[in-house]
C-alpha positions in Angstrom: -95.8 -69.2 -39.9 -98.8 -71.6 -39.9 -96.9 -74.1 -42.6 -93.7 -74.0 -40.1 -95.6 -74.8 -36.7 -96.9 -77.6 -39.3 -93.7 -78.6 -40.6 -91.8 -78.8 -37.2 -95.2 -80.8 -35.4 -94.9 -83.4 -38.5 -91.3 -83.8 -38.1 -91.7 -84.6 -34.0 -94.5 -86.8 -34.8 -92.1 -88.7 -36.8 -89.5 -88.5 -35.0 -91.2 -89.9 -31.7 -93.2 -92.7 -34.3 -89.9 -94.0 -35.6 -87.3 -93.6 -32.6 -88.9 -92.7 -29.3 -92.0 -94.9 -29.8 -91.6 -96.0 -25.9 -90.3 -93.0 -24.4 -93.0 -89.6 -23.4 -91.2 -86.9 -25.2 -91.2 -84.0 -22.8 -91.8 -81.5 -25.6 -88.6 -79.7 -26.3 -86.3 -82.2 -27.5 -86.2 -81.2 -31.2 -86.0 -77.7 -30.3 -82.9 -78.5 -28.3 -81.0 -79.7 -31.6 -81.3 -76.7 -33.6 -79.5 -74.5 -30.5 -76.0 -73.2 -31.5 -73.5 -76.3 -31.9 -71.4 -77.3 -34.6 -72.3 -74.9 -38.0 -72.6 -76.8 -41.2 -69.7 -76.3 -43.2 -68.6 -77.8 -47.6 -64.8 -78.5 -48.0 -64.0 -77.4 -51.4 -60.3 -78.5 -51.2 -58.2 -79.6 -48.2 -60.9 -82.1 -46.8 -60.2 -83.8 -43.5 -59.4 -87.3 -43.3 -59.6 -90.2 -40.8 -58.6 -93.6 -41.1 -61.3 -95.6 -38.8 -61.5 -99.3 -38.0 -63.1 -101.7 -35.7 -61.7 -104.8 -34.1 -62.9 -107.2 -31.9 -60.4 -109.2 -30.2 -62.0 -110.6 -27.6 -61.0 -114.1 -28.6 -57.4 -112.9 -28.2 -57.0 -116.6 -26.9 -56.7 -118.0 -30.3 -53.3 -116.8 -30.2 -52.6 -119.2 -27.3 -51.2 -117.6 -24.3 -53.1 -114.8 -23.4 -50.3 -112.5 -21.9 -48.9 -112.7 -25.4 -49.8 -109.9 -27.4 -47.2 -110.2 -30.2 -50.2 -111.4 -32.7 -52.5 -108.4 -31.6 -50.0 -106.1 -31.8 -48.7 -106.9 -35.5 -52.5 -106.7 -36.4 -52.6 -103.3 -35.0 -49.8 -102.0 -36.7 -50.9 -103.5 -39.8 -54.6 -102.0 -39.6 -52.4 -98.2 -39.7 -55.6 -96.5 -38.4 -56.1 -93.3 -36.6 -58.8 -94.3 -34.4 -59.5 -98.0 -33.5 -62.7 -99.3 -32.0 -62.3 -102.1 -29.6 -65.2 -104.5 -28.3 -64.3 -107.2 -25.9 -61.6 -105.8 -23.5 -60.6 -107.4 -20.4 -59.2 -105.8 -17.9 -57.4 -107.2 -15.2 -59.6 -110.1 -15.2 -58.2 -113.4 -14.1 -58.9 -115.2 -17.4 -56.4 -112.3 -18.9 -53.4 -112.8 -16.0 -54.7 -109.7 -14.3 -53.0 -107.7 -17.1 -54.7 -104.1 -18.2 -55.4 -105.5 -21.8 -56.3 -101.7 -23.4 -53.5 -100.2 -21.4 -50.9 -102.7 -22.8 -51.8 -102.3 -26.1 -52.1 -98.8 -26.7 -48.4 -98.6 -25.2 -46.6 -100.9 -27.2 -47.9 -99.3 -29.8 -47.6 -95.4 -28.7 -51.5 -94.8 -28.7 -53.7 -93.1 -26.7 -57.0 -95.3 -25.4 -60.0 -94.9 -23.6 -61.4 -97.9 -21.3 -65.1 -98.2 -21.2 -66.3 -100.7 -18.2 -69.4 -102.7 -18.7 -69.3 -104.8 -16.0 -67.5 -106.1 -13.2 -66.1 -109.9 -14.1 -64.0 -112.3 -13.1 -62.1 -110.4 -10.5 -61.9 -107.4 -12.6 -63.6 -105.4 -15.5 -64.8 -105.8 -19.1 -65.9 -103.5 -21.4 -64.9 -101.9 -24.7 -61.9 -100.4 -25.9 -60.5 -97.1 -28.0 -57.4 -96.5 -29.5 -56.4 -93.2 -30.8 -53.2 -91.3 -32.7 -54.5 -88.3 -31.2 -55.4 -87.1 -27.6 -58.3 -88.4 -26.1 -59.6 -85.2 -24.4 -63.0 -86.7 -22.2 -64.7 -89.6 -22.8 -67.6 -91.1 -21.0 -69.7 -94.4 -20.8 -73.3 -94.8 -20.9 -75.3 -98.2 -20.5 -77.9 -99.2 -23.1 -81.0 -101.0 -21.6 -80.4 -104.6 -21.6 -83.1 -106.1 -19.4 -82.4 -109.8 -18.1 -79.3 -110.0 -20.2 -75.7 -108.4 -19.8 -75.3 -105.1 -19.9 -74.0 -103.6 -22.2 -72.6 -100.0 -23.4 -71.4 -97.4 -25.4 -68.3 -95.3 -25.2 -68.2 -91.5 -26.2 -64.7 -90.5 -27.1 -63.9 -86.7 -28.2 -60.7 -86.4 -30.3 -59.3 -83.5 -31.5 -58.3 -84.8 -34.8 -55.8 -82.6 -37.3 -57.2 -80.6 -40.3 -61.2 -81.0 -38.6 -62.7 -77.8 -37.4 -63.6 -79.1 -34.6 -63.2 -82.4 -32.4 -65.0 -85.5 -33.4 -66.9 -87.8 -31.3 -66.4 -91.3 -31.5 -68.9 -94.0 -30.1 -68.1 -97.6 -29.8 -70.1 -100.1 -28.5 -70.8 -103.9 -28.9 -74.4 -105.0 -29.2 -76.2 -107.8 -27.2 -75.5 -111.3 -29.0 -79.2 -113.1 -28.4 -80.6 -114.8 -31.5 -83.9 -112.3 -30.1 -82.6 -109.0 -31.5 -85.1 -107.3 -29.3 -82.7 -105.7 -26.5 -80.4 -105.2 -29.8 -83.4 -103.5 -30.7 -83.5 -101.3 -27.9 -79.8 -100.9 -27.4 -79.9 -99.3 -30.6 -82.6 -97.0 -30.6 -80.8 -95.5 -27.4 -77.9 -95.2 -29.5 -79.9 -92.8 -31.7 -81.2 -91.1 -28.3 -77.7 -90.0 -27.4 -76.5 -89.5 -30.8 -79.4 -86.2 -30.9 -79.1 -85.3 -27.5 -82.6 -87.2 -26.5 -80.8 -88.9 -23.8 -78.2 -87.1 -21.5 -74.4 -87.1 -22.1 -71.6 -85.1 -20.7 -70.9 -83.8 -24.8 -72.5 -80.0 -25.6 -73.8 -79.9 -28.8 -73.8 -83.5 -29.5 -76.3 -83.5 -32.2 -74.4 -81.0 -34.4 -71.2 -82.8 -33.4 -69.3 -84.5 -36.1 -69.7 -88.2 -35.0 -68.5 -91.7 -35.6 -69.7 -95.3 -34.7 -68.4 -98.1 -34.7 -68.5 -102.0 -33.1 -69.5 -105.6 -33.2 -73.6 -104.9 -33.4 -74.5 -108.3 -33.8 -76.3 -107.9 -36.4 -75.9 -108.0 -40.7 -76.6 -104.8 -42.4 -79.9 -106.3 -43.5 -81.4 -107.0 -39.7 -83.5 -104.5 -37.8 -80.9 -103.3 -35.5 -78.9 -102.0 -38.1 -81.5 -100.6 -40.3 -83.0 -98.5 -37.1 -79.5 -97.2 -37.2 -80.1 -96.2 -40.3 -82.7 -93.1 -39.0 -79.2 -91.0 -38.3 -76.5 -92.9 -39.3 -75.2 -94.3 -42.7 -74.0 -97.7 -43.0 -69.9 -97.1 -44.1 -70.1 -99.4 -47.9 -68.3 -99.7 -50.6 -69.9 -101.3 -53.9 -67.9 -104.2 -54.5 -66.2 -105.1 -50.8 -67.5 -108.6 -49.1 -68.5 -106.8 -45.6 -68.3 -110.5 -43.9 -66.1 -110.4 -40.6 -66.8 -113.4 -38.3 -65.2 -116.1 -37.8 -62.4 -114.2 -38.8 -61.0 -118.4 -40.5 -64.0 -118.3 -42.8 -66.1 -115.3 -42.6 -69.8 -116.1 -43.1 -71.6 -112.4 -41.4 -71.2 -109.0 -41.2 -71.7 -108.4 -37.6 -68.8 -105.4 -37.1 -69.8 -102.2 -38.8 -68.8 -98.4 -39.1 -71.1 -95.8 -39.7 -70.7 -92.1 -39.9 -73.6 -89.8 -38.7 -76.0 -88.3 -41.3 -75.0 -84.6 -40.4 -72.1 -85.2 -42.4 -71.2 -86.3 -45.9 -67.8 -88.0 -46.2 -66.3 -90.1 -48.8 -65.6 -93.9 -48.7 -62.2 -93.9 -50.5 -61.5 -97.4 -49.4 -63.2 -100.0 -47.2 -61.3 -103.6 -46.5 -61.7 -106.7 -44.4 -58.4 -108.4 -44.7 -58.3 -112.3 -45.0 -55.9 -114.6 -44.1 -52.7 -114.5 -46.4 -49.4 -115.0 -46.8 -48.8 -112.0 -45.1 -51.0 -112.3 -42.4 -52.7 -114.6 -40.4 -55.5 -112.3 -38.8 -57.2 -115.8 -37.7 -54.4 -115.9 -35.1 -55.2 -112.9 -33.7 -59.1 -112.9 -33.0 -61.8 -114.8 -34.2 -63.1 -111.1 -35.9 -61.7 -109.5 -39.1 -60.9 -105.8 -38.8 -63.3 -103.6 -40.6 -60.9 -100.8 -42.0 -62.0 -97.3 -43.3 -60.0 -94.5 -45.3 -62.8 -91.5 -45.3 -63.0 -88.2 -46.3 -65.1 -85.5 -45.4 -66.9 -83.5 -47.8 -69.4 -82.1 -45.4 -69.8 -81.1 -41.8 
């Protein structure tokens, strides 16, 4: 008994070191994970399978008129994926026409979406975006501290997804874009928070929740942002795949990133970044490359 009180004391010490270092733990936070939730679980055989991307396309204008989404819409049909992460949405913003960006695309082509508002602008809203194959069945937005500079969020999505056990929460959100990454910094240790249940959300039995995040973070794989992430999440990779997405004309970072939470193993079978070809000019339809995942799960 004495070597578990031990164990579990070390584990919150560490826990509040490397996460919550500015938040007072109210002492049953870690206690709260382990109760009921989502049970682990190995596929053997039939493993579930999703088909994850993100895509910022809130330079949409590079297409020219921007009440034509004939470019946007060929990149969405080209992308094929089951769930579609979405930073930089307009909608009904007078820079846009007044037209419900999200809304207009998930109907031409037959998806289902989920708006998340950030802020009030420009006579309307902006936010982030999801697109789904499958119901939407309650989402919810949360704001992630971002002092003097504009606020920013996170969507949480649950989807009932075909072949899963049960539904799987999807979180998108777009970073702050400061050269300081120190409300990045912040933004994404609150991620973490709501990931484990340490901060409140509307989802019961988040932290045993199969979960998925995705979005523009700002931020390379090798920045601190990122690697805080790291604590629960794991960076989706693929030995051998150039992860650069921005400026989508002659990609130089990877700021746009998938990462799948570490309750759950899955497998990467493929990872791509498309580049302008002869097929495609993705340069005409944002100034981001879509980041495109085939994954597998192995574990839940």
């Amino acid at each position: 008994m004495k070597k578990r009180i031990c164990l579990t004391l070390l584990t919150t010490c560490c826990l509040s070191a490397n996460v919550l270092a500015d938040t007072k733990l109210a002492g049953n936070e870690i206690l709260a994970v382990q109760q009921g939730g989502v049970p682990n679980k190995i596929y053997t055989q039939k493993k579930p399978h999703l088909r994850v991307a993100t895509y910022n396309i809130g330079k949409n204008e590079v297409a020219g008129d921007v009440a034509d989404f004939s470019a946007l819409n060929a990149a969405i049909k080209k992308i094929d994926a089951d769930i579609i992460a979405l930073p930089e949405i307009d909608n009904k913003t007078t820079r846009s026409k007044k037209i419900d960006q999200l809304k207009t695309i998930a109907e031409s082509n037959g998806l289902h979406y989920a708006f998340g508002k950030a802020l009030n602008f420009d006579g309307g809203e902006y936010g982030l975006g999801l697109l789904s194959r499958y119901p939407v069945k309650h989402f919810q937005v949360i704001n992630l501290p971002s002092g003097e500079a504009e606020q920013r969020v996170v969507l949480l999505a649950q989807i009932a997804c075909p072949g899963f056990d049960s539904p799987v929460i999807v979180m998108v959100t777009h970073l702050d874009w400061q050269k300081d990454p120190a409300v990045r910094l912040a933004q994404a240790r609150h991620i973490l928070d709501v990931s484990i249940g340490d901060a409140p959300s509307d989802f019961k039995d988040i932290a045993s929740s199969v979960k998925i995040l995705a979005g523009d973070f700002n931020s390379t794989r090798n920045e601190q942002p990122v690697r805080e992430l790291g604590y629960f999440w794991n960076l989706v990779n693929k030995e051998g795949t150039d992860l650069r997405s921005w400026p989508a004309i002659n990609p130089a970072i990877d700021i746009d990133h998938i990462f799948t939470f570490k309750g759950q193993k899955w497998n990467v079978n493929k990872l791509t970044i498309p580049h302008d070809d002869t097929s495609f000019t993705w340069s005409g339809a944002s100034d981001h490359l879509p980041v495109i995942a085939d994954l597998e799960l192995t574990e839940q």
